[in-house]
N, C-alpha and C positions, 0 to 999 in steps of 0.2 A: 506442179501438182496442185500448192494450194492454187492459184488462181485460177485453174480447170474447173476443180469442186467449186471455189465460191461465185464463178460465173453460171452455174447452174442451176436450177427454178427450183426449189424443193420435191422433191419426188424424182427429178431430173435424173439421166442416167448416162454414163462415160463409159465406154469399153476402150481401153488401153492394153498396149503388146511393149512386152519387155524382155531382157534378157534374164530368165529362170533358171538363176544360182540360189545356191544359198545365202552365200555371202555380197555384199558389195563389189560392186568391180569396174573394170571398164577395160575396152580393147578398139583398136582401128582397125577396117577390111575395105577392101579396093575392088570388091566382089563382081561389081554393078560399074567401072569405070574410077572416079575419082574416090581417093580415100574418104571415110567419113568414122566418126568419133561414136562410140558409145559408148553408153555408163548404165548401172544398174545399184539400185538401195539393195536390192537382193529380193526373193517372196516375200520375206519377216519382214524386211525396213517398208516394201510399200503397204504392203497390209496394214503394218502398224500407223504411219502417215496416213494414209485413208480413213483407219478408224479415228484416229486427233483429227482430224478435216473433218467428222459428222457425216462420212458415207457409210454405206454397209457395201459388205462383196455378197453379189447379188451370184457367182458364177468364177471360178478359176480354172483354166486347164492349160495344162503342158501340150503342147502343140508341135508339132512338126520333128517329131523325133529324126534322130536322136539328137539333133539341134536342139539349145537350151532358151529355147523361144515359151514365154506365157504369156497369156492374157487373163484380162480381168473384165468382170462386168460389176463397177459399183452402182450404187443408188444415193444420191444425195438425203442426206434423215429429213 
């Protein structure tokens, strides 16, 4: 994440999709063919890293119920 935000122009804007728990976590799924790995800071831990990076969230929503899928739209400050 930081090198996302500090590669972008000031005003610049990132829309990232994450796993929308509360907490940290992580799990593997084989959904799609081969396994692959995920992780998540949680809503609070990416929020909060966004705001120490110098973005704002520009836009959050929970997506793809009842799947625990979010995105985000920050803005670089």
């Amino acid at each position: 994440m930081t090198k996302l935000i500090e590669s972008l122009n000031k005003g610049g804007v990132l829309i990232f999709s994450f796993g929308g728990t509360d907490e940290p976590g992580e799990h593997t799924d084989n959904f799609m063919g081969p396994e692959i790995y995920y992780s998540t800071l949680g809503t609070s831990g990416f929020l909060s890293l966004l705001i120490t990076l110098g973005a704002v969230c520009r836009h959050l929503e929970y997506d793809q119920y009842p799947e625990l899928h979010t995105y985000l739209i920050v803005q670089k400050g």
